[in-house]
DOLUM-483314 format. One line per 10 residues: number of its first residue (from 0); their letters; for each residue x, y, z of N, C-alpha, C. Coordinates in steps of 0.2 Angstrom, whole numbers, m for minus. Last residue first. Layout:
// residues N
NUM = A = X:Y:Z:X:Y:Z:X:Y:Z | ...;
//
This chain:
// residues 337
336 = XXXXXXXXXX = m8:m112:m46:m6:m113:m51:m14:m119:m55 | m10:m106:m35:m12:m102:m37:m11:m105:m45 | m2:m114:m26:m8:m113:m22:m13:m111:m28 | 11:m112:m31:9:m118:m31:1:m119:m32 | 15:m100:m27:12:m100:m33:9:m108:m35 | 15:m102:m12:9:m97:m14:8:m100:m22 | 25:m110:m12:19:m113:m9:14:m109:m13 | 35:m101:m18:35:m107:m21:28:m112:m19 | 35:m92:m9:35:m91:m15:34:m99:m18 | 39:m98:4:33:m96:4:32:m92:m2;
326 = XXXXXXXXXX = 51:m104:m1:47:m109:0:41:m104:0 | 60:m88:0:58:m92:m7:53:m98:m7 | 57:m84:12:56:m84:7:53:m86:1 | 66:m99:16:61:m96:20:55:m91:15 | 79:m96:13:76:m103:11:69:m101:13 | 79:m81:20:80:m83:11:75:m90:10 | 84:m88:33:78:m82:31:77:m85:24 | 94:m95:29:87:m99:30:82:m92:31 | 105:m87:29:103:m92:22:94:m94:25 | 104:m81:40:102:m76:34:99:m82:29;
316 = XXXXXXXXXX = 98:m81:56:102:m86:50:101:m82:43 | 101:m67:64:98:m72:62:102:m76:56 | 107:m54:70:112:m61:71:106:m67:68 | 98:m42:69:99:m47:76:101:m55:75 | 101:m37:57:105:m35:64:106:m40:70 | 88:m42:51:96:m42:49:101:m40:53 | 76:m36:53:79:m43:58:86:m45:59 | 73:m31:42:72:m27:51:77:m31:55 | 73:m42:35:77:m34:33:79:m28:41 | 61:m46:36:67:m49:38:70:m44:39;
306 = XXXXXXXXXX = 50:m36:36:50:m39:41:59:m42:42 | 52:m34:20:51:m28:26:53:m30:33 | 47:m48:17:52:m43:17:55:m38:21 | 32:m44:22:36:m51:25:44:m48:21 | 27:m36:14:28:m36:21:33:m38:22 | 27:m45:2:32:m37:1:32:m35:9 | 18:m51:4:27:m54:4:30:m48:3 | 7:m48:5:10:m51:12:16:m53:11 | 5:m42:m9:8:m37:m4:8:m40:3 | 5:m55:m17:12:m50:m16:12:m44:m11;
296 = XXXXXXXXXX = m5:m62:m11:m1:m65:m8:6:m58:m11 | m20:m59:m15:m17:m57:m8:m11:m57:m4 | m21:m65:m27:m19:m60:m26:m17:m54:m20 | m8:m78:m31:m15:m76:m27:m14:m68:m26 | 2:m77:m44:0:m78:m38:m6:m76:m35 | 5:m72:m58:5:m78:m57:2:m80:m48 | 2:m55:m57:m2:m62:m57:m3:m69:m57 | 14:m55:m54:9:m53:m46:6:m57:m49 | 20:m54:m66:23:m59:m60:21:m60:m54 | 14:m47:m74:14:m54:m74:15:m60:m69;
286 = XXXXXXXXXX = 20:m36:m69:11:m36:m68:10:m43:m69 | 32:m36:m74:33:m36:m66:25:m37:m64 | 31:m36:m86:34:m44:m86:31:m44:m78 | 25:m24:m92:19:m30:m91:24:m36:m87 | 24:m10:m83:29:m16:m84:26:m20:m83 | 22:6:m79:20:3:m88:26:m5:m87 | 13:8:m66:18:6:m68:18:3:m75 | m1:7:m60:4:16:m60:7:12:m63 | m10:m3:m61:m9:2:m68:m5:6:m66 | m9:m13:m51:m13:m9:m51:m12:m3:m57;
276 = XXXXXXXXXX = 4:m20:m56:m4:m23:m55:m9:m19:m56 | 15:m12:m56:11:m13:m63:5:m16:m62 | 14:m11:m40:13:m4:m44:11:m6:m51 | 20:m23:m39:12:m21:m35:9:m15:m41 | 31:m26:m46:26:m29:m46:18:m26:m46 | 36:m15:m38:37:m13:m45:30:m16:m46 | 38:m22:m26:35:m14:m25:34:m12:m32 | 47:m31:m32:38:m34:m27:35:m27:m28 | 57:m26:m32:55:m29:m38:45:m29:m34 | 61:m20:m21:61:m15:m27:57:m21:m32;
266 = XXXXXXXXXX = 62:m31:m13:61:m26:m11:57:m21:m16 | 73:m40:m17:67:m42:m20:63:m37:m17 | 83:m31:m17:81:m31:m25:74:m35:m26 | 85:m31:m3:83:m24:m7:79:m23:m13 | 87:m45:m1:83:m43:1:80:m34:m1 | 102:m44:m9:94:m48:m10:87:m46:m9 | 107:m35:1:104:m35:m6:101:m39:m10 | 110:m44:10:105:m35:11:104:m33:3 | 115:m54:8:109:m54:11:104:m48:10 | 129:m48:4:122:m51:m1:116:m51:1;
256 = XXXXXXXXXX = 131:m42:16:130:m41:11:125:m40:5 | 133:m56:24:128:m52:26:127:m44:19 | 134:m71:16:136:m65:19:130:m60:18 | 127:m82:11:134:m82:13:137:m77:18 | 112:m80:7:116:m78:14:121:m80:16 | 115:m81:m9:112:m74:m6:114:m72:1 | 118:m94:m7:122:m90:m11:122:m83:m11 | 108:m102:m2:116:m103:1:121:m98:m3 | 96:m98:m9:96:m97:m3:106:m97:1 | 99:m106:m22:100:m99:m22:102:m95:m14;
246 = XXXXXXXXXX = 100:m118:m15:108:m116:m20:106:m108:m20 | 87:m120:m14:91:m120:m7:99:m116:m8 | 83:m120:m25:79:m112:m20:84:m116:m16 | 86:m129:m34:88:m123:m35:86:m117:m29 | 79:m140:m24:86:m139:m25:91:m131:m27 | 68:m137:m28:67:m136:m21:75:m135:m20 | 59:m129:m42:66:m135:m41:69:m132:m33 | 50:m119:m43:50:m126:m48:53:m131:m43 | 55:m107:m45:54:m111:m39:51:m118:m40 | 58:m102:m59:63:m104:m53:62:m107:m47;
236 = XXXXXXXXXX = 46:m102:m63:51:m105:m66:55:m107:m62 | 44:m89:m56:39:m93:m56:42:m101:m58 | 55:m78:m51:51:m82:m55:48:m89:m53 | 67:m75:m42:60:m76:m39:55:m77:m43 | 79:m77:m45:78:m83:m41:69:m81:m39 | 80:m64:m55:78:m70:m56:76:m76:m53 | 81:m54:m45:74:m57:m49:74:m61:m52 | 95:m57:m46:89:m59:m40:83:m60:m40 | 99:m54:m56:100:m60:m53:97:m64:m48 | 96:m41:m58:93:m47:m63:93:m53:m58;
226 = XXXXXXXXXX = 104:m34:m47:99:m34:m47:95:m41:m52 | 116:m37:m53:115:m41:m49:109:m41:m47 | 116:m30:m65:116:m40:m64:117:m40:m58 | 115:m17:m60:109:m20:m65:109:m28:m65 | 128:m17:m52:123:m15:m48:114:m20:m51 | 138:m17:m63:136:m23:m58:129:m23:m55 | 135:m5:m71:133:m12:m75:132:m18:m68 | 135:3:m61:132:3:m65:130:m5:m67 | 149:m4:m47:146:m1:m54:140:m2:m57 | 147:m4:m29:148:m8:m37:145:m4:m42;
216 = XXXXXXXXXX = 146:1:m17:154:0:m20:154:m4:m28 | 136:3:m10:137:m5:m11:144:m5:m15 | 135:15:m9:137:14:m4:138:6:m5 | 124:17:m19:133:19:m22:136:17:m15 | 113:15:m14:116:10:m19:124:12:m21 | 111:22:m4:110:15:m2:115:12:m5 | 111:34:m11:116:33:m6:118:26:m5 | 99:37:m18:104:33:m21:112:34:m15 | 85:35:m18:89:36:m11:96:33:m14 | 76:35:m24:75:40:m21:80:40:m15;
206 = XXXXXXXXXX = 75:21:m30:71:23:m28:70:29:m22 | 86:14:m36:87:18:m31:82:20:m26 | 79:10:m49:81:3:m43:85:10:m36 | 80:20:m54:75:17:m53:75:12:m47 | 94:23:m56:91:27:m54:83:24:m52 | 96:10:m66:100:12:m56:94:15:m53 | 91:14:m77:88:9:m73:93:9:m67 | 98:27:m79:90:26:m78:89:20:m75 | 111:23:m80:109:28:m76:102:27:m74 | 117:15:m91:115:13:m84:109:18:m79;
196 = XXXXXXXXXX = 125:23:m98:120:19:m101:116:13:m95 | 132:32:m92:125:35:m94:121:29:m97 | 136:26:m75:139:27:m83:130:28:m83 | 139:35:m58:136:31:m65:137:29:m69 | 148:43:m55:151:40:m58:147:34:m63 | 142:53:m46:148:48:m41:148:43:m47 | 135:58:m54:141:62:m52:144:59:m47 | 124:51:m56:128:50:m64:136:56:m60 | 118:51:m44:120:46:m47:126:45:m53 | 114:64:m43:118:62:m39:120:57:m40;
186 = XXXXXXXXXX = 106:64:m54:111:70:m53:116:65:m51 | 94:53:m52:98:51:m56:106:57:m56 | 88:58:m41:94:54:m41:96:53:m46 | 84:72:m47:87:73:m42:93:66:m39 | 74:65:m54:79:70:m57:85:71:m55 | 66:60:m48:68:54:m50:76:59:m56 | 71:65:m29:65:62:m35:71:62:m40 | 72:59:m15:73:61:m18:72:60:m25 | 63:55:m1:67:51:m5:67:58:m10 | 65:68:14:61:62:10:67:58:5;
176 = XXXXXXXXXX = 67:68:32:71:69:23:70:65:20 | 65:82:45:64:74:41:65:76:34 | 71:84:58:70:88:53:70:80:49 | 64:89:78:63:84:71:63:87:64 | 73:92:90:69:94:84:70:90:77 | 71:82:105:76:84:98:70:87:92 | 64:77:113:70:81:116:73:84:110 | 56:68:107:53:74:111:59:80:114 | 66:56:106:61:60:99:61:69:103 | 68:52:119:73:55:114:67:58:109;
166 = XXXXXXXXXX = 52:47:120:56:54:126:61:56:124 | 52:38:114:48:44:111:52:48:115 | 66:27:106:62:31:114:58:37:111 | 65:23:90:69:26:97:63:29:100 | 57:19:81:60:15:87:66:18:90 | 53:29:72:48:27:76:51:21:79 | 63:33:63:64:35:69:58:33:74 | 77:25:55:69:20:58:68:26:65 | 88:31:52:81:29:47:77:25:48 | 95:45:59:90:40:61:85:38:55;
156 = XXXXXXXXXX = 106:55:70:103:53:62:99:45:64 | 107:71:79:104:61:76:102:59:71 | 119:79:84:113:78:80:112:71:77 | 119:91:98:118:85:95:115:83:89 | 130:103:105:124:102:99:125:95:96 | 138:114:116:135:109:113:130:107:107 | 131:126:123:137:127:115:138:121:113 | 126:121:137:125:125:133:131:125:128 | 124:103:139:128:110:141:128:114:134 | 105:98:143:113:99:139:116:104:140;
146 = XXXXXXXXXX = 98:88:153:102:93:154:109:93:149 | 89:80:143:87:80:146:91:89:151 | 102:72:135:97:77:133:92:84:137 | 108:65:145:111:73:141:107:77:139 | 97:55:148:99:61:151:104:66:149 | 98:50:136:93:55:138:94:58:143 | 111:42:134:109:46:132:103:54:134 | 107:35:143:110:37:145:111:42:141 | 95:25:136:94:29:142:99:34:145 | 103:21:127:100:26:124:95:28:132;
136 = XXXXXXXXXX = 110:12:132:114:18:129:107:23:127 | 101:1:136:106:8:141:107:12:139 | 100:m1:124:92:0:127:97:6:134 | 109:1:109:105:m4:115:101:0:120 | 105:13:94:107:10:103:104:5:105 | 102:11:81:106:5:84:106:6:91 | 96:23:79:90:18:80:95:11:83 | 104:29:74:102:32:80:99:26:83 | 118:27:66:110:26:66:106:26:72 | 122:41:75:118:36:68:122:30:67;
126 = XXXXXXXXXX = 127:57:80:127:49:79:122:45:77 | 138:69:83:135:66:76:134:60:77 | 142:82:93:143:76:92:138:75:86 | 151:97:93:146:95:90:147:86:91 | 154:113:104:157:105:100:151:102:97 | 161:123:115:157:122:111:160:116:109 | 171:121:124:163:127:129:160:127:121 | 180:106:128:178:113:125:172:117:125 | 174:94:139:178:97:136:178:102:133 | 167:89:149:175:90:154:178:96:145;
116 = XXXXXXXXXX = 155:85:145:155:88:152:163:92:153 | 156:79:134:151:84:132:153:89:141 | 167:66:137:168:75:132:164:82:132 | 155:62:144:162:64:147:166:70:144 | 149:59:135:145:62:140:152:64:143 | 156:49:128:151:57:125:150:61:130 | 156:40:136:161:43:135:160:49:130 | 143:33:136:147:38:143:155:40:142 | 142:30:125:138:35:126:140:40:132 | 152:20:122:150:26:119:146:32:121;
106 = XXXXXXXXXX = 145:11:134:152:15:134:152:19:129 | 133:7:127:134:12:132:142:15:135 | 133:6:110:135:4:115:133:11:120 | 124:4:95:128:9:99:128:8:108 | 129:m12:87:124:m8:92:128:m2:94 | 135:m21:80:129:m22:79:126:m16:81 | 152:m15:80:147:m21:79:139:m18:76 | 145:0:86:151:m5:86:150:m11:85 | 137:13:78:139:7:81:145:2:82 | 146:29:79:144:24:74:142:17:78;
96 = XXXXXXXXXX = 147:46:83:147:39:86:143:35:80 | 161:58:83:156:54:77:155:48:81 | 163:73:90:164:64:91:157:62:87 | 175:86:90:168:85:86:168:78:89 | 184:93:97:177:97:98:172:92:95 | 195:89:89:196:89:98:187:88:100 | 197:83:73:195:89:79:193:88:85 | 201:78:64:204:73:69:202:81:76 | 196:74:50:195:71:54:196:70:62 | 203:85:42:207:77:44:205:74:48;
86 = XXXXXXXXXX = 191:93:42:195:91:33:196:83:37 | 193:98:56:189:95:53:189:90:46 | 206:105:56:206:97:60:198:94:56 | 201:115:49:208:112:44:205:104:49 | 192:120:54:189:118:48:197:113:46 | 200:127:63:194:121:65:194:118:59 | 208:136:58:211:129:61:206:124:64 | 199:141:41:202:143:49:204:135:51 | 196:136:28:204:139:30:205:139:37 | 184:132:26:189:128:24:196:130:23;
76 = XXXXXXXXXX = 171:141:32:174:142:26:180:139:22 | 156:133:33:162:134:35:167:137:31 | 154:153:32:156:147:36:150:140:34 | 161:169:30:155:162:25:158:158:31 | 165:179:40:164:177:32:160:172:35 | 179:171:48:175:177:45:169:173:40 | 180:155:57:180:159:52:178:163:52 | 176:146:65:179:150:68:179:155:65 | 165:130:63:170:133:61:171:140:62 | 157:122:69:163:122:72:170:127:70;
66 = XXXXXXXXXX = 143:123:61:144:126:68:150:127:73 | 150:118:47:148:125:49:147:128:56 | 151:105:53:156:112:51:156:116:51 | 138:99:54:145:100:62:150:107:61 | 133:103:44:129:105:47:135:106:54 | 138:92:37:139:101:33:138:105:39 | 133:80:42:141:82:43:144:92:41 | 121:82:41:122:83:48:131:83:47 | 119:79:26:119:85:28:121:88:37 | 126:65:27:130:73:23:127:78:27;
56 = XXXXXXXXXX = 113:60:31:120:61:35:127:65:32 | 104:63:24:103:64:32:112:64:32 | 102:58:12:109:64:11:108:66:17 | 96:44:6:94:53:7:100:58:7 | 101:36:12:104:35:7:100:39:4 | 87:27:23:97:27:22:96:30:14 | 75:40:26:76:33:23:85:33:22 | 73:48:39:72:48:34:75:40:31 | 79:61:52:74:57:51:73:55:44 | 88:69:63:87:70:55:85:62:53;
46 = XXXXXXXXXX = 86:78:76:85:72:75:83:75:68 | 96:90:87:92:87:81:92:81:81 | 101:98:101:98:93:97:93:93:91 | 99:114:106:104:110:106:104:101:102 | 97:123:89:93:117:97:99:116:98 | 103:138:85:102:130:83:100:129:93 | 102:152:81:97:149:85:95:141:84 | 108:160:73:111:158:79:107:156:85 | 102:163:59:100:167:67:102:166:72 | 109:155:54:108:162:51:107:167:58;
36 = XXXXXXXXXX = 105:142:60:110:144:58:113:154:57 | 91:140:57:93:141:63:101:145:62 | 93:144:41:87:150:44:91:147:53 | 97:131:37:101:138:36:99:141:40 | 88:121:43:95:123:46:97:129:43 | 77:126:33:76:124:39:83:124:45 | 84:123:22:79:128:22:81:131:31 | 84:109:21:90:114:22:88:122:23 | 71:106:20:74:104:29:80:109:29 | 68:109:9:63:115:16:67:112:21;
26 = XXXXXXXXXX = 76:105:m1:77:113:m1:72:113:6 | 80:92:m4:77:94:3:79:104:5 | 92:91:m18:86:91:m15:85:93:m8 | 111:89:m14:105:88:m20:98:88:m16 | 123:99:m10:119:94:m8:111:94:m13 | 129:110:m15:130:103:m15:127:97:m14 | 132:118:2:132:120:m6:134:110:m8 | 124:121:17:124:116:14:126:113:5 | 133:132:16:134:127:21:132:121:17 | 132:144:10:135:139:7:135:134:11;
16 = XXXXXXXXXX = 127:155:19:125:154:12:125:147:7 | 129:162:30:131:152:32:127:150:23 | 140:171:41:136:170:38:134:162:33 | 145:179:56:148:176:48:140:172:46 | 146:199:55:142:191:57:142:186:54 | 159:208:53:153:206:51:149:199:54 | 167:215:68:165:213:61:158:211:60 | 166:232:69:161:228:70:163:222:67 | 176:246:66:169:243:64:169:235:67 | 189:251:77:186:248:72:181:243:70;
6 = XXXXXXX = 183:266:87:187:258:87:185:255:81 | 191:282:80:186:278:84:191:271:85 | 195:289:73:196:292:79:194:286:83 | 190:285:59:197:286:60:198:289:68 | 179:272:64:182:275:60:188:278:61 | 167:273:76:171:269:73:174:273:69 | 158:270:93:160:275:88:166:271:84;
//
């Protein structure tokens, strides 16, 4: 009974309209958390699947909030005392695992397992790149999964999720997050600062995932030369001179950075190439540039890409990968000249 004899109504159910507010695109996966959220029917694990620089890991951050937060109403709401430690990072309840170095470690893992067992009767952990565990940590991990404490909630973030353990995959609901189309990055591009006379060709070289590229910390204009600058050591011209492909090579793998960006732009440039070869793409210079070589030979190098870039963690010589590329550009146009 309620009212003026009574006990007082009910509160309301809080509600989760705004969780994800902000976030650009993946209307069915946010779809898909709002509706568990709504009905108080989250897993106790997720797996959020998809390419770096989607907005997996924003959304697994909106997603901790809202489940941490105490508040009436709308949640998260960004007044109760969860939401305030959340803001500064420093909540009791939440553990953000990141690699250490190169890998997410098994001492990270057993000490997740320790919070998850000794601490608060709700909490969220957050960790990514899921695909860095070493090989223990991600055994140790599965037994949490395996037996998790209820009010708990895992959520994985993961841009390679076909190399984690299928028996992690099988434990976690899988919520995947494509690239982001070509409206939708350009948004979120021009609103971390873009300039507009850049937009479009970032936007492009984003290819749906403009996290990757705002996460490089460089402007519009830089982002464009340095992309140039690397199409350029892959011209036909450029390979010419065994001296110049070594100078480029020692320039690109100074650091692990460069290295990742080389290997992104010639990524984007080959996938462009393929695309004007075949007529989906109006770019006679990138159609010119397949054709200078056999035709077998740009999509075993758009692989062979792919391949290094996988490799990038495992402490390889970065300059000689490169030196390595480029000579296998240099042989093929030789082959075809």
């Amino acid at each position: 009974m309620s009212g003026l004899f009574g006990d007082e109504p009910a509160a309301a159910p809080p509600a989760f309209d705004h969780a994800f507010e902000g976030i650009v695109g993946h209307p069915g996966p946010l779809r898909i958390l709002s509706t568990a959220l709504a009905a108080g029917r989250v897993p106790h694990a997720y797996l959020f699947a998809g390419p770096p620089g989607v907005g997996k890991t924003t959304a697994a951050d909106r997603l901790a909030r809202a489940l941490l937060c105490s508040g009436p109403g709308q949640r998260p709401c960004g007044a109760c005392a969860d939401c305030g430690r959340a803001a500064h990072g420093n909540a009791y309840n939440r553990l953000d695992i990141a690699p250490d170095g190169a890998q997410i470690k098994i001492t990270q893992i057993r000490a997740m397992t320790e919070l998850i067992a000794t601490g608060p009767e709700r909490g969220v952990v957050v960790l990514g790149p899921a695909e860095t565990m070493h090989e223990h940590a991600a055994n140790a991990l599965l037994k949490t999964l395996e037996e998790p404490r209820k009010g708990w909630t895992l959520i994985l973030v993961a841009d390679a999720v076909e190399a984690l353990l299928p028996t992690i995959r099988s434990r976690c609901q899988l919520v995947r997050f494509g690239r982001l189309g070509d409206a939708e990055c350009t948004h979120v591009l021009a609103r971390n600062g873009i300039a507009a006379a850049h937009l479009e060709t970032v936007s492009r070289l984003a290819q749906g995932a403009p996290g990757a590229l705002l996460a490089m910390g460089l402007s519009g204009v830089e982002l464009v030369d340095d992309y140039r600058a690397a199409v350029g050591v892959l011209q036909p011209e450029a390979l010419q001179s065994v001296e110049g492909l070594l100078a480029a090579a020692e320039a690109w793998g100074s650091d692990l950075d460069g290295t990742r960006r080389f290997l992104l732009w010639a990524q984007v440039w080959t996938s462009g190439a393929l695309a004007a070869a075949h007529g989906a793409a109006p770019d006679p210079a990138a159609a010119a540039w397949a054709a200078a070589f056999p035709a077998s030979f740009p999509p075993r190098f758009a692989q062979r890409l792919e391949e290094v870039a996988a490799l990038l963690d495992r402490n390889i010589n970065r300059q000689t990968a490169i030196e390595e590329l480029l000579i296998m550009l240099r042989q093929a146009r030789r082959r075809s000249a």
